[in-house]
N, C-alpha and C positions, 0 to 999 in steps of 0.2 A: 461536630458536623461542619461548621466553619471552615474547618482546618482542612476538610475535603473536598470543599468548596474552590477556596484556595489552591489546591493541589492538583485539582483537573484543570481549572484555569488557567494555568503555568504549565502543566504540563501537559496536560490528554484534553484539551478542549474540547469538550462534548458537541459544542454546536458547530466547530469546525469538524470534526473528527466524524459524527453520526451519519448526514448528510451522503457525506464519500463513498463509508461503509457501505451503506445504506445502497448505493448506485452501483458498488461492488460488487455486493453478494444477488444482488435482485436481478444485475444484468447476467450474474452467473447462472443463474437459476433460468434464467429465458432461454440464455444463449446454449445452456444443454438441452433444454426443450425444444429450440426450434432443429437444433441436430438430428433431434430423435422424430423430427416431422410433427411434433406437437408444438402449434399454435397458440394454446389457452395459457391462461395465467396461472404458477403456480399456486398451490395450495394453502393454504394461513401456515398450518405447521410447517409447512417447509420455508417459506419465507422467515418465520420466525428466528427459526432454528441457523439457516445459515446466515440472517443480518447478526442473531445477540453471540452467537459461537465466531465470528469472525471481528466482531468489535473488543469481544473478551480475548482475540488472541492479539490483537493490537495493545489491548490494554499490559499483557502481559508481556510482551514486547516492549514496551516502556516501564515496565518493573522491573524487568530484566535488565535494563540499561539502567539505571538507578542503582545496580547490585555491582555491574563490570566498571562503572564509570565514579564510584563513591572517592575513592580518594584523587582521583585527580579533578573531580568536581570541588572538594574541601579546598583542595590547591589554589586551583585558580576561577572557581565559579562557584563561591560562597553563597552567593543571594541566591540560589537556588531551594527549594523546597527542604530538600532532603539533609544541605549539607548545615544549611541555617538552624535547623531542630524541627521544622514544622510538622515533619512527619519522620516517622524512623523506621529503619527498613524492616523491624522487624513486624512494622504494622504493614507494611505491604508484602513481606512475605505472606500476613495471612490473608491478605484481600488478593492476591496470588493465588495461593490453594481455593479462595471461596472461587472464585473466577474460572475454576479447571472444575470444580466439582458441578456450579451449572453448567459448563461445557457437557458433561460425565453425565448430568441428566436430562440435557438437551437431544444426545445421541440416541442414548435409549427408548427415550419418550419418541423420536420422529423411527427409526428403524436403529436397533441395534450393529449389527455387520458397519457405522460409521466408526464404531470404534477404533477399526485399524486406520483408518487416515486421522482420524485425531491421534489417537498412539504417536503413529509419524509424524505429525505437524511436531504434537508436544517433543518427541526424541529430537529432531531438527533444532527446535528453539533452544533445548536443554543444553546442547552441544555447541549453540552459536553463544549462548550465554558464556560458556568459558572460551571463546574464542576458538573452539575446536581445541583446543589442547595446545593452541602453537601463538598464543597473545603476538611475544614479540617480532614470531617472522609474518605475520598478518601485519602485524601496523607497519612493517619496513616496504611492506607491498601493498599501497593503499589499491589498487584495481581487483585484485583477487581478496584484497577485504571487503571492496564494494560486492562485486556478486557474489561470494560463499554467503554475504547476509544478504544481499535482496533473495535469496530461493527462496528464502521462508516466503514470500508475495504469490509466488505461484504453487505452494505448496498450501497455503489457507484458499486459495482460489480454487483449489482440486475439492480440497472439505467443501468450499460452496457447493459446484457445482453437485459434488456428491450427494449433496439433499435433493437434486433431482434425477439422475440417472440411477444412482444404488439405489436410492427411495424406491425407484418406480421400477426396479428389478434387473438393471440391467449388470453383470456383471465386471464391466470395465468398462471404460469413459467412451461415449461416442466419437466416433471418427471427426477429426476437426476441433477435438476441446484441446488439441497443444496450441494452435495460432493463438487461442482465448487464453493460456496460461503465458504465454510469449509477451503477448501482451501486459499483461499484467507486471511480468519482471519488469518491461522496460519504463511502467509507468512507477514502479518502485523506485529503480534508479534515476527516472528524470525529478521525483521530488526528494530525493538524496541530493541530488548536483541543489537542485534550486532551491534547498535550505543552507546548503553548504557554498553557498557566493554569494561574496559580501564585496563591497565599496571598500578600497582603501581604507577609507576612516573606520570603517567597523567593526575589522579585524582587532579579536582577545589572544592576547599572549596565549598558551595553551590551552586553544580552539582548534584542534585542526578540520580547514575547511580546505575545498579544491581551489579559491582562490588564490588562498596562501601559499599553496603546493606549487600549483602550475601558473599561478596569475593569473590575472583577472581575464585576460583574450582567449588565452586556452579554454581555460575552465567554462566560459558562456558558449566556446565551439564545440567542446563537450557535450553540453546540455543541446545546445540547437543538435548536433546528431544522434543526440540517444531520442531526442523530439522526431526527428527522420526515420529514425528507424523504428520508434512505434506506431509512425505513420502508417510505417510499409507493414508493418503485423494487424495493427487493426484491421489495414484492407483488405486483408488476405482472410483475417476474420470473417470481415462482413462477406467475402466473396461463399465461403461455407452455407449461409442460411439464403444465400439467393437474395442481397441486400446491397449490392456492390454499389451499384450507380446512384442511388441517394446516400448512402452510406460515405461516400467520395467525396459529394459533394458538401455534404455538413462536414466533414473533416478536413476536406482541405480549406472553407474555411475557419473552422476553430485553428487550423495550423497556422496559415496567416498570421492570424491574432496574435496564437501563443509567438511564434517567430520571432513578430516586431516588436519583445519584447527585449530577448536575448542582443536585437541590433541596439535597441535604447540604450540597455548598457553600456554595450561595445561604445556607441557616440558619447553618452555621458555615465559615469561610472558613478551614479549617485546612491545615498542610502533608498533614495524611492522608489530607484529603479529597479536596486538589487531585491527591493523586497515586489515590486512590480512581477519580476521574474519569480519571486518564489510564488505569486497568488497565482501563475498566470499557469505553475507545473500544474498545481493541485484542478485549478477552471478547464485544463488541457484533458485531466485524467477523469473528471468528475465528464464534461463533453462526449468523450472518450465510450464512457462505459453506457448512457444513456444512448448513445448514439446505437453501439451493438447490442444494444438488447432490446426496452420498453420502444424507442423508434424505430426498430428493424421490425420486432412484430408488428408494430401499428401497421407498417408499410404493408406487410402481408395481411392484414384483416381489409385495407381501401384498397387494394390491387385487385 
């Protein structure tokens, strides 16, 4: 059990990771409720369902990169879990299957008919694990590798929200859940950039990161406009549930904030700062998603 201890640690940190989810799936759950002109809170079973079904496709999501990434992890990133001995893949193959089967009884247990967007999430994941079939013209195009794998973000974000509109009967997603899933990709890709830049010194030989790619100026004007331009979706967001003007203003400033991080950099390209930038994706997106859901209904319960 140690060993699994160790291995979320390193890899899927639970206390970082749950929290996110957590603000993910619940603000999905509001934000297709308040679409549908329903104000209440959703329901235990469906909160349930779409935070442990969206954590477990995260989870798998990092199993799956453990499976595409094994020998060039052996290569050049030894101290890692997997390629050290700690765990072996074919133990998370099966913590893998257990992971999809409570998914499998997760669906059925809140409404059956979720099946087919899990079906799709699962086919999507299935298909990004081999790299779509085309490994090495993917890795010669790192931009069309970054988004063929963030869809998977708004495609678990469709599964959330579907625990409240399929649940509650509606045949196809309310008008206004694409800006919520738009959202979502771009907050996919700004914690890909802000994992993926690093400070001079803390570039690994066979790491590839956007700093290394594009250098360290690009790569932070990168991140500040994929930060812009989920600005502009979130707003567009909140503009749906009749939330705009507080909505604005908590975001512009958490943008602020996230901003003067990406300049910190730019001024000084240090290891504190690079990882500064990466707390500051994850605190942009976690703001982000609390903003459009649990404080957008509050607003409409004191209005």
């Amino acid at each position: 059990m140690n060993r699994w201890w160790i291995y979320q640690r390193e890899r899927f940190p639970l206390f970082q990771h749950g929290p996110l989810v957590f603000a993910f799936s619940f603000s999905a759950l509001l934000f297709s409720g308040m679409l549908r002109g329903d104000y209440g809170l959703p329901s235990l079973p469906q909160a349930v369902v779409a935070f442990a079904t969206a954590l477990l496709f995260f989870l798998q999501l990092r199993i799956a990169d453990e499976f595409k990434d094994f020998e060039e992890d052996a290569r050049f990133r030894p101290y890692r879990p997997v390629p050290r001995g700690l765990i072996r893949l074919r133990e998370l193959a099966a913590l893998f299957a257990l992971a999809a089967l409570v998914q499998l009884f997760l669906a059925l247990w809140l409404h059956p008919p979720l099946l087919f967007l899990l079906g799709l999430t699962w086919l999507y994941l299935a298909a990004m694990s081999k790299e779509f079939f085309v490994r090495e013209w993917l890795s010669a195009r790192p931009i069309t590798y970054l988004w063929s794998h963030m869809l998977i973000i708004p495609l678990i974000d469709l599964y959330a929200t579907s625990c409240d509109w399929l649940a509650e009967g509606l045949e196809r997603p309310p008008s206004g859940i694409g800006w919520f899933l738009a959202v979502s990709f771009f907050n996919g890709v700004l914690i890909e950039f802000g994992r993926k830049i690093r400070a001079p010194g803390d570039e690994e030989t066979g790491v590839n990161t956007y700093s290394a790619l594009w250098g360290l100026r690009r790569a932070s004007l990168a991140w500040t406009a994929c930060l812009t331009a989920n600005l502009g979706f979130a707003l567009a967001a909140a503009s749906r549930t009749d939330s705009l003007m507080p909505s604005a203003i908590l975001l512009l400033c958490f943008f602020a904030a996230a901003a003067s991080r990406g300049l910190a950099l730019l001024r000084q390209p240090s290891t504190q700062n690079a990882k500064r930038l990466e707390l500051a994706s994850g605190l942009w997106t976690l703001a982000m998603y609390l903003t459009l859901g649990p404080i957008a209904l509050l607003f409409h319960w004191i209005r």
